[in-house]
N, C-alpha and C positions, 0 to 999 in steps of 0.2 A: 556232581557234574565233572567228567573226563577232562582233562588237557584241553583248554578253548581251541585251539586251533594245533591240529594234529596233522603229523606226514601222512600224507596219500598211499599208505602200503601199498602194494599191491596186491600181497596177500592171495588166500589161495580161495576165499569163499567167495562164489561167482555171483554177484549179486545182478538183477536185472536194470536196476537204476541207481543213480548216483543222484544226489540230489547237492548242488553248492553248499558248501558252508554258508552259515548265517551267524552272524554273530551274536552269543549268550542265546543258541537256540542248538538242541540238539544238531550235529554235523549228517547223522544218516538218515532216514526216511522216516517219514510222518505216520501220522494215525488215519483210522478210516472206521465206518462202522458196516457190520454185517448181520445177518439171522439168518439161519439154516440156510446158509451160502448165497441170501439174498440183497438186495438193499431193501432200505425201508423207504416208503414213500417218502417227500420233504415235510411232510406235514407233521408226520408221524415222529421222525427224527427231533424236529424242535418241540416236540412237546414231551419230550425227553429229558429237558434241561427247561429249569426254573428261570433261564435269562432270557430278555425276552424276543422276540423273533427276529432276523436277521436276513440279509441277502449272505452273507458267508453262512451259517446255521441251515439255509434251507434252500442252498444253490440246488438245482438240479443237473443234474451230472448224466444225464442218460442222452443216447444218442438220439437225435434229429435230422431228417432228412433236409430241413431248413438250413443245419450247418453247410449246406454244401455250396458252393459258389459255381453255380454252374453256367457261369462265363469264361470260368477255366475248363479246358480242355484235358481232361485227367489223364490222357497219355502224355503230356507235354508236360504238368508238373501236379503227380496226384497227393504230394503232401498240402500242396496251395488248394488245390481243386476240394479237399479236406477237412483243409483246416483254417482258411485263411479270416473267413467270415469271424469263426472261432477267437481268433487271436484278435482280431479287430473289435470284437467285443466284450473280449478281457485282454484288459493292458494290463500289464505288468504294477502289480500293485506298489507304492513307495517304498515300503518294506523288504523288499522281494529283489534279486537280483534276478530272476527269472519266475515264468509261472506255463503251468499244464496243466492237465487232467491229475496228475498225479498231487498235484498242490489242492486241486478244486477238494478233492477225498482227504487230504491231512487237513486241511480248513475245517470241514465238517464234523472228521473227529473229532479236532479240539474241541469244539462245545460239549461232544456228549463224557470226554478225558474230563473235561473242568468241570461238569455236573459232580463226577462220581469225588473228586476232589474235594469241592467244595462243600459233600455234605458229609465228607468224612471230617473236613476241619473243625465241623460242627462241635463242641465242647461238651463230651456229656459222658455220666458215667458205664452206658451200654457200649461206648466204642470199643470195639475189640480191640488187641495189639497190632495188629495189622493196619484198622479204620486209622489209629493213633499215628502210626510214623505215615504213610502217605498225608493225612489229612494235616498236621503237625509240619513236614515237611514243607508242604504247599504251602501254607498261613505265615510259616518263617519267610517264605520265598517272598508273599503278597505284601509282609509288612516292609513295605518304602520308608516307613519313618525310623524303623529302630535301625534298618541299614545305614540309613546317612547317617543317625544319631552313632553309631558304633564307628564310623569312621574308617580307618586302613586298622586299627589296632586290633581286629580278628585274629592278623595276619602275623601281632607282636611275636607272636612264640617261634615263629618259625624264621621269623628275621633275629633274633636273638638267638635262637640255635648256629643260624649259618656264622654269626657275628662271632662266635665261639670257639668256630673251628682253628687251633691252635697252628695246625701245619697242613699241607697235602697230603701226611700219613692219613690224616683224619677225613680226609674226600668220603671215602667209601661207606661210610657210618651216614653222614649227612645223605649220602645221595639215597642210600636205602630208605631212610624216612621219607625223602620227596617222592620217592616213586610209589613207597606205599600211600601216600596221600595221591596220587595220581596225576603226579609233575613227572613226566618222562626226561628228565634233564640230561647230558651228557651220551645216554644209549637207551634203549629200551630191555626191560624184562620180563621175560611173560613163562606162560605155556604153550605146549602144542603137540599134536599127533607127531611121532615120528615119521618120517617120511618114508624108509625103510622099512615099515613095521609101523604103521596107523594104529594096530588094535593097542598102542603103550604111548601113554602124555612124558614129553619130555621136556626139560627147560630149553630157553631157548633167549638168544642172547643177538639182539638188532641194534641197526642206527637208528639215530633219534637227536635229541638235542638241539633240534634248529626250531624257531621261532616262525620262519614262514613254510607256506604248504610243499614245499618240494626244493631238493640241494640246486635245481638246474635256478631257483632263482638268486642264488648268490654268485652265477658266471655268467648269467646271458650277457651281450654286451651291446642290445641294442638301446635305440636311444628310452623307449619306454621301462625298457627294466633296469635300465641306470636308475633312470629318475625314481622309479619305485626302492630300490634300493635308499636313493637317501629320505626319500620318505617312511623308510621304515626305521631306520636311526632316530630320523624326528620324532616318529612316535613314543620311541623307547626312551629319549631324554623328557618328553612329557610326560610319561609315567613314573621316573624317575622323581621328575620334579612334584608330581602328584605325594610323592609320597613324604616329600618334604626335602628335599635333597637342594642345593641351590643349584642355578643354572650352569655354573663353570663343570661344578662338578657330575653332574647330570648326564652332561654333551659328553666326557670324558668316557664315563660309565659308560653310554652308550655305544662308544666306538669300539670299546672295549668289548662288550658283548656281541657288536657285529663281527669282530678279529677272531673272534673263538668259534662263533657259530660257522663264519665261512672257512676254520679251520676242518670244523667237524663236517661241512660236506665237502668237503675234496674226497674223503673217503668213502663218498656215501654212493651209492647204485641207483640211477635215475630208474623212474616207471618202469622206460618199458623193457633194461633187465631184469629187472624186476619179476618181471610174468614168467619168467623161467624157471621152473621148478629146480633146475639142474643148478642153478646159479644161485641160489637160496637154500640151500641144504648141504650142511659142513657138518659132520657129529664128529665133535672133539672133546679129548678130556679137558677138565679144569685146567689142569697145566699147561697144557696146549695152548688155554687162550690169556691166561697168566704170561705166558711166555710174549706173547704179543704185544702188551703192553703194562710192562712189569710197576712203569710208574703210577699205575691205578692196583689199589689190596684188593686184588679181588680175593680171598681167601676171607677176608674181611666183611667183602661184600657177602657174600653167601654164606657166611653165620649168621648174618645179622638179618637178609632178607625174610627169612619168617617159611621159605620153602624146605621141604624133606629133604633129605641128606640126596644128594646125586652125586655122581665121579664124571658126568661125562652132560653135553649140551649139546642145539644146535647153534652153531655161531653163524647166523644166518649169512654173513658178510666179512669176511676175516680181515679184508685190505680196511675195512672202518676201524677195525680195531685193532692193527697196526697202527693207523695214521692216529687215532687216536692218544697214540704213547706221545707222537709229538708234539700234538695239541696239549696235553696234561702237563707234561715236561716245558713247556716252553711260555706259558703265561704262570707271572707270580700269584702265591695266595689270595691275594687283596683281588688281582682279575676274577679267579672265581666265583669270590662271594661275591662279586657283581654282579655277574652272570647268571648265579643260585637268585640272587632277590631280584631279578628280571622276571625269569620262570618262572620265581615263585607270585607274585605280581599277577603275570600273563596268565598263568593257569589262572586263576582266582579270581579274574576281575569281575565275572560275570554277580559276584556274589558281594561287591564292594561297591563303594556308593555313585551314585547317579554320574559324577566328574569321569570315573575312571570306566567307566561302562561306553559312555560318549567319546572318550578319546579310543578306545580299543573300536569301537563300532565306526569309530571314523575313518580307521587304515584299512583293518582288517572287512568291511563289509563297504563303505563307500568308495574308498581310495580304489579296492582292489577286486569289488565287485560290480559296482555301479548301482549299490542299493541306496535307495535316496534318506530312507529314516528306520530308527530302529523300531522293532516291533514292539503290540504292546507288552506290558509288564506277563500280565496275565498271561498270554500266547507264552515267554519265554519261561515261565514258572511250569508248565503244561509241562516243554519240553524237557524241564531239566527234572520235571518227577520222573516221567518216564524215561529217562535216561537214565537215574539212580536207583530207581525203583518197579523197573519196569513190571516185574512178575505179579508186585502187588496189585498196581494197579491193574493190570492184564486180569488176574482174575476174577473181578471184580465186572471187567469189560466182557468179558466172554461170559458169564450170565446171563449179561443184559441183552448182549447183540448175536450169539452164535449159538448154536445147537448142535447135534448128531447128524443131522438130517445135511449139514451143509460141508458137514465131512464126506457123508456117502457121495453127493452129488458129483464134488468134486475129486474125488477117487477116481466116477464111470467117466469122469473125463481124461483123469493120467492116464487111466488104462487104455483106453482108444488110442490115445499119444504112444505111449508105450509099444502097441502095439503096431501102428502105422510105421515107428521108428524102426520096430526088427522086421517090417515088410521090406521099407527104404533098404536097411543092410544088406540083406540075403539079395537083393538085388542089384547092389551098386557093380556096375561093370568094371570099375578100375579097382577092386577090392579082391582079392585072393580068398580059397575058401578058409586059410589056418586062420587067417584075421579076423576075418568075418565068423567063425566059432567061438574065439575071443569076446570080439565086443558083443553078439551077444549074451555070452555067459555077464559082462559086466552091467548089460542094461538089464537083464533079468533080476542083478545085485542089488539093483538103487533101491532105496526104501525111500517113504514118501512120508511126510512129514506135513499132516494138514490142519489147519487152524489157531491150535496151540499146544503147546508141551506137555507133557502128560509126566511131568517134574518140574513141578516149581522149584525156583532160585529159594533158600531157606535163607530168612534176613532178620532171624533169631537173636544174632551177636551184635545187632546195630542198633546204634544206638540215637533216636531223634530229639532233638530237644527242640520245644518251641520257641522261639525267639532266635536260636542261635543256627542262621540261614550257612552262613560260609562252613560253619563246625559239622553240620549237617551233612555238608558236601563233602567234604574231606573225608569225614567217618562213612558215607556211603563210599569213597572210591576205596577208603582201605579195605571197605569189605566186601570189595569184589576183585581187588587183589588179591589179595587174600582167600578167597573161593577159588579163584583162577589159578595161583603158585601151589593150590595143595592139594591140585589133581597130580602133579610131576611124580612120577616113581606109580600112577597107576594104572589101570586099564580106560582106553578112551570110551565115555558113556556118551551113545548116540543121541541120549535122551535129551544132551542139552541143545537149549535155541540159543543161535546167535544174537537176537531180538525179541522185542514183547508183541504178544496177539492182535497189537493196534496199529504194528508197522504194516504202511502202505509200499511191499517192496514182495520180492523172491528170489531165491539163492539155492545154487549147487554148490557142494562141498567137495572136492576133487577128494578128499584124505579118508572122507566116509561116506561118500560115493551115496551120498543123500540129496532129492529136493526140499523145500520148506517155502510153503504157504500159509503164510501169517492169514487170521481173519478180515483182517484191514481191506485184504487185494480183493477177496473174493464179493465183489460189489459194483453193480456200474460204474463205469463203464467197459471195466473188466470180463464182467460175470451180470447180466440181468436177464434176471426169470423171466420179464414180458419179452424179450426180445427172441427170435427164431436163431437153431442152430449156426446157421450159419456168420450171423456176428456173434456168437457168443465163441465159435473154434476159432474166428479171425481176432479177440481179446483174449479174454484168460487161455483159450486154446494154444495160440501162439505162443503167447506165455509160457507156458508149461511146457511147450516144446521148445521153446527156447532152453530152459532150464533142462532139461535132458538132454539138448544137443549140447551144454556145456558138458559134458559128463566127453565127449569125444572132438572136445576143441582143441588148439593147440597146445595147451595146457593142460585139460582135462586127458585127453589123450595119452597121455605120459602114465598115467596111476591104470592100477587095474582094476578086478572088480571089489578087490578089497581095501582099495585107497592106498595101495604101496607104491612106488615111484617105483616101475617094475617099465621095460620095453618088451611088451607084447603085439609087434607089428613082425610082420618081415621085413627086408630092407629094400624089396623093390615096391609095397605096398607103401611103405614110411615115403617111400621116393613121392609116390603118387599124390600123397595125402601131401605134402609139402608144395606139390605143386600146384595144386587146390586153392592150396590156403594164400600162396603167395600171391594167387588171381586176384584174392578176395582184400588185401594187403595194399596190391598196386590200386585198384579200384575206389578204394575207400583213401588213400594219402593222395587223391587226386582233388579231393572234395575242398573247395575252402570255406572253415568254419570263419572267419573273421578276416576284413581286411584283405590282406594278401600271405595270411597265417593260413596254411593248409594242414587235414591233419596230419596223425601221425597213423599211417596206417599198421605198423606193428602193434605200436600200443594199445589201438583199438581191436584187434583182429579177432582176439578170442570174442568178443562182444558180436563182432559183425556178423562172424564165423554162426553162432549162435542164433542170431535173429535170422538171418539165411533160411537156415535148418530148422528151425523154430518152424516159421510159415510155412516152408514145405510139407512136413510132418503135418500140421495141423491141416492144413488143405487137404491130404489124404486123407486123414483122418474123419475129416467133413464128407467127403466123398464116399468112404466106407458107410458112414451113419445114414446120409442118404442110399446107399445100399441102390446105385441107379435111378431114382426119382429126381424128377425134376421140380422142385417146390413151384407156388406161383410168385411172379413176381410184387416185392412190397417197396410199395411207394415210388413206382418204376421202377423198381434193381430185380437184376436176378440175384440168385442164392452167391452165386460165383462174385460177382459182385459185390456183395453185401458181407462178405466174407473179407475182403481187401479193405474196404470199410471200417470190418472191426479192429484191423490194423491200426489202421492210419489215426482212429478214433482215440485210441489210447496213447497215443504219441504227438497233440495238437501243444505245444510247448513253445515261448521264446522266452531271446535269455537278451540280457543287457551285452553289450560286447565288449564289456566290462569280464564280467566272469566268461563266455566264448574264451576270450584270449588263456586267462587262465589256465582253465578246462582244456586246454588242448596240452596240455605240457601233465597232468596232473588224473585226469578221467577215461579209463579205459573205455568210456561209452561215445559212442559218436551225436550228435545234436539230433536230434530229434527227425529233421527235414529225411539227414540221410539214415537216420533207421528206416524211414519208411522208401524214400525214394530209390534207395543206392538196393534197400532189398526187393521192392515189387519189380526193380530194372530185368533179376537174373531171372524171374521167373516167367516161362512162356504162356504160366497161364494167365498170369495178368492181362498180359497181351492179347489173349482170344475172350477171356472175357470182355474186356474195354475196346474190343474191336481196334487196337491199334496199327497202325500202319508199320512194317517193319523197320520203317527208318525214325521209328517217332522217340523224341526223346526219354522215353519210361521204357527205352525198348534197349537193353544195353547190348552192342551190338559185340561185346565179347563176354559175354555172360558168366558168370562165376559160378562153380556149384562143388560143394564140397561133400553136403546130405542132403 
């Protein structure tokens, strides 16, 4: 299991949903199950799994025309008109800092993820190498007793290394072990496409080193993120103390690793510069970034990190690793190894005994979520297979649940997208013809990416022992370190997924100009076969067109069709498109997600930008397949209708205002309400389908339209 609580990158893979941290539970999206691109009935799913029947196991997740509360007047508010009944009849479970449709399908999964677990744990001479380390993995995870019996002493080796370290020469040895155990302490090191040049993986060299989700929150200064601030100290002198430290010294430690973490973000680049391609791509030599910060051996660092010989990197952020020198330079020895057996601690706990699992689930998920209790054992064992081991498990899954047949399906539907999208272009009137030859040559580019990888992750060199839960962990993150650092010096292979075939998500890739649909998504209430075209282009249809308009968002828009950070606009068309998106910018930082917190309409833009575009396209799209037929209406709705529907259907979610607050500093995704509402506002046909009055509130009266 990765870094427990990791920075919000922002990173350049466009994914469709965000899903809160949870604490000792995978950070990115859930599992789901699928067959040739269908769902399976509930009945049929729980008799899947040897446990026995369930209301999570055999939720029904398909649309109802009963969801609808039709005492709201869907021009006035169609995410309530929607969804409201919805949410009133799933609360927010204790566990949960929020819940949706997107939660109802990772619930479901995990039953039929812990079948295929549980009977690989099974002890027998036919398990293959593979049945062994999943099955192996999981039963380490499941035994509770040998955890608390083992204590923090997992952990001996690696407090005993840092206890060693004789001077600051010696930092950069320690920190290359941490990182290859998958402690990101001090910076981040990784791989990544050039940005210049996508078809070549280069190293690549970020901030990192802070303990909470984002640098903005070691300077807000209002009165709630003061007080979380010292409740985050608190927590870190309780773990300290956990590990047997006494209280004097504990409190000290702790201050001491707040003083260094809020050195390390002064340097650091909030969200949403972040989203800026331009402002995250530095390619400098070694020296270069030697020179920056001379009191760190980086020379030292990169013999020892385990990566092929390189002369040159991206240094994603240069001012962090300036400030950096004076962070290193100006706390003693004795500071660091605090700091080291903090992270070393924090990364780790999930894997240590029940004490130190409840005090991190108390900051990190109640304090600062509003989740009321931590989830079960089993649920967080689920997640941390497939986090470690996702491919395994993934093949295993895609057996049982997906086909060929559920690739083709949802092919004939990018393609429609696809195709509705280069209608959209050639006709935008504020688009010029050079640009408009451009992006189509680049959407013609995108390759499409459905169900699962057609390259499994090879997990050969890893090594599971039973019993030994934390060792497990560690050895899975070095060996996806490890996979990750020894692509550098090669050619970018499209083959690889970001995630395993069970994630309940979808993502464009600006660098390799790829969508990717995991098996998970393609399942009610996404994608169901009983249901008529027209909710099915207003779910996954949308979808998918959302994930292609990121290919030409504000971000996307920057790469061409070969994933190079290339400007192929003109400058009075780039003018246009700016002016577009600013609409959609002001419109969405008008929204208040919590309180009297509004969001942040930059940070969110590509997201919104996206869903916008998304619906549009797919509503053509619908319109093309009806080829002028007018279906009959079901269950009163017309097609048009029922189309807005599949929308709203997929996006019925709340959240604790707990994480709201959060999420707006840290999520480039907007809350739910205003994915649907803030997008059915720009479009006039919502309006004429829903017969709304021009002054009605769904009816925005400055309309945004970018695609």
């Amino acid at each position: 299991m990765r870094n427990l609580v990791k920075m919000f990158a922002a990173g350049l893979m466009l994914a469709l949903f965000h899903i809160p941290m949870v604490f000792a539970q995978n950070a990115g999206p859930g599992q789901g199950q699928a067959k040739d691109g269908q769902a399976k009935d509930s009945s049929s799913s729980s008799k899947s799994s040897k446990q026995p029947d369930t209301a999570e196991s055999m939720a029904d997740v398909r649309f109802s025309p009963d969801m609808l509360d039709k005492d709201i007047d869907p021009c006035k508010d169609f995410f309530a008109y929607a969804c409201s009944k919805w949410i009133a009849k799933n609360p927010i479970p204790s566990d949960r800092s929020s819940w949706g449709r997107f939660n109802e399908l990772q619930q479901r999964g995990e039953y039929v993820v812990r079948d295929i677990l549980q009977k690989a744990a099974e002890q027998s001479a036919q398990r293959s190498s593979d049945e062994q380390k999943i099955g192996d993995y999981y039963a380490s995870c499941m035994d509770e007793a040998a955890v608390e019996k083992a204590g923090a002493k997992p952990l001996d080796p690696d407090f005993k290394s840092i206890a060693a370290i004789k001077s600051k020469d010696d930092l950069p040895k320690e920190i290359v072990r941490l990182h290859r155990e998958g402690n990101d302490v001090l910076f981040n090191f990784d791989s990544g496409a050039d940005f210049k040049n996508a078809s070549q993986i280069i190293a690549q060299a970020d901030q990192g080193g802070l303990g909470m989700p984002d640098r903005d929150y070691y300077f807000k200064d209002d009165a709630k993120s003061v007080e979380l601030r010292k409740k985050y100290v608190a927590h870190i002198t309780k773990m300290f103390v956990l590990l047997g430290d006494n209280q004097q010294k504990a409190s000290a430690e702790a201050k001491t690793v707040m003083d260094i973490e809020t050195g390390l973000a002064k340097g650091a680049l909030d969200q949403t510069t972040r989203r800026d391609p331009q402002k995250i791509y530095h390619k400098l030599s070694n020296a270069d970034l030697a020179a920056m910060s001379p009191a760190f051996n980086w020379n030292a660092y990169f013999e020892g990190v385990g990566a092929p010989r390189f002369d040159s990197l991206n240094v994603v952020e240069p001012d962090f690793f300036k400030n950096m020198q004076q962070v290193v330079s100006s706390h003693s020895l004795d500071d660091w190894k605090a700091y080291l057996r903090w992270h070393t601690v924090h990364a780790n706990a999930q894997m240590l005994p029940n004490a130190f699992v409840e005090e991190t689930f108390d900051f990190f998920s109640r304090t600062m979520q509003g989740t009321k209790e931590l989830r079960p054992r089993w649920k967080r064992c689920v997640a941390f297979a497939d986090d470690d081991l996702g491919d395994l498990v993934g093949q295993v899954y895609v057996k049982q649940t997906f086909g060929e047949e559920g690739k083709e399906r949802t092919l004939d539907m990018v393609n429609a997208l696809e195709k509705a999208l280069a209608e959209d272009i050639n006709t935008l009137p504020w688009m010029g013809a050079d640009t408009k030859a451009q992006a189509i040559v680049k959407l013609h580019a995108i390759t499409n990416r459905i169900g699962y990888t057609d390259k499994w992750r090879n997990y050969s060199g890893l090594k599971i022992v039973r019993g030994d839960a934390l060792g497990n962990s560690q050895r899975a993150n070095e060996n996806d370190f490890q996979r990750r650092i020894d692509k550098v010096g090669k050619p970018l292979d499209k083959r690889d997924w970001p995630y395993p075939p069970m994630t309940i998500n979808a993502s464009y890739n600006p660098l390799e100009n790829n969508i990717t649909f995991p098996a998970g998504i393609l399942q009610p209430p996404f994608y169901d076969n009983r249901a008529d075209d027209a909710m099915n282009f207003g779910g996954i249809g949308a979808v998918i067109g959302h994930e292609l308009t990121h290919g030409f968002d504000d971000q996307g828009s920057q790469f061409d069709a070969q994933g190079n950070l290339r400007d192929w606009w003109t400058a009075e068309d780039k003018k246009e498109f700016e002016k577009r998106t600013s609409c959609v910018a002001n419109q969405y930082g008008d929204f208040v997600a919590v309180d009297d917190l509004k969001l942040n309409g930059k940070l969110t833009l590509g997201e919104n930008a996206a869903d916008n575009g998304g619906l549009r396209i797919a509503y053509m799209a619908l319109l093309s397949t009806l080829n002028g037929k007018e279906p009959p209406d079901v269950d009163g709705l017309t097609a048009k209708q029922r189309f807005f529907l599949g929308w709203a259907n997929v996006w019925c979610q709340h959240r604790t205002d707990a994480v709201s607050r959060m999420l707006v500093t840290v999520d480039p995704h907007s809350p739910s309400k205003y994915r649907v509402n803030g997008t059915i506002s720009n479009m006039p046909e919502f309006r004429e389908a829903y017969h709304c009055a021009a002054n009605a509130p769904m009816v925005n009266q400055n309309a945004c339209r970018v695609w």
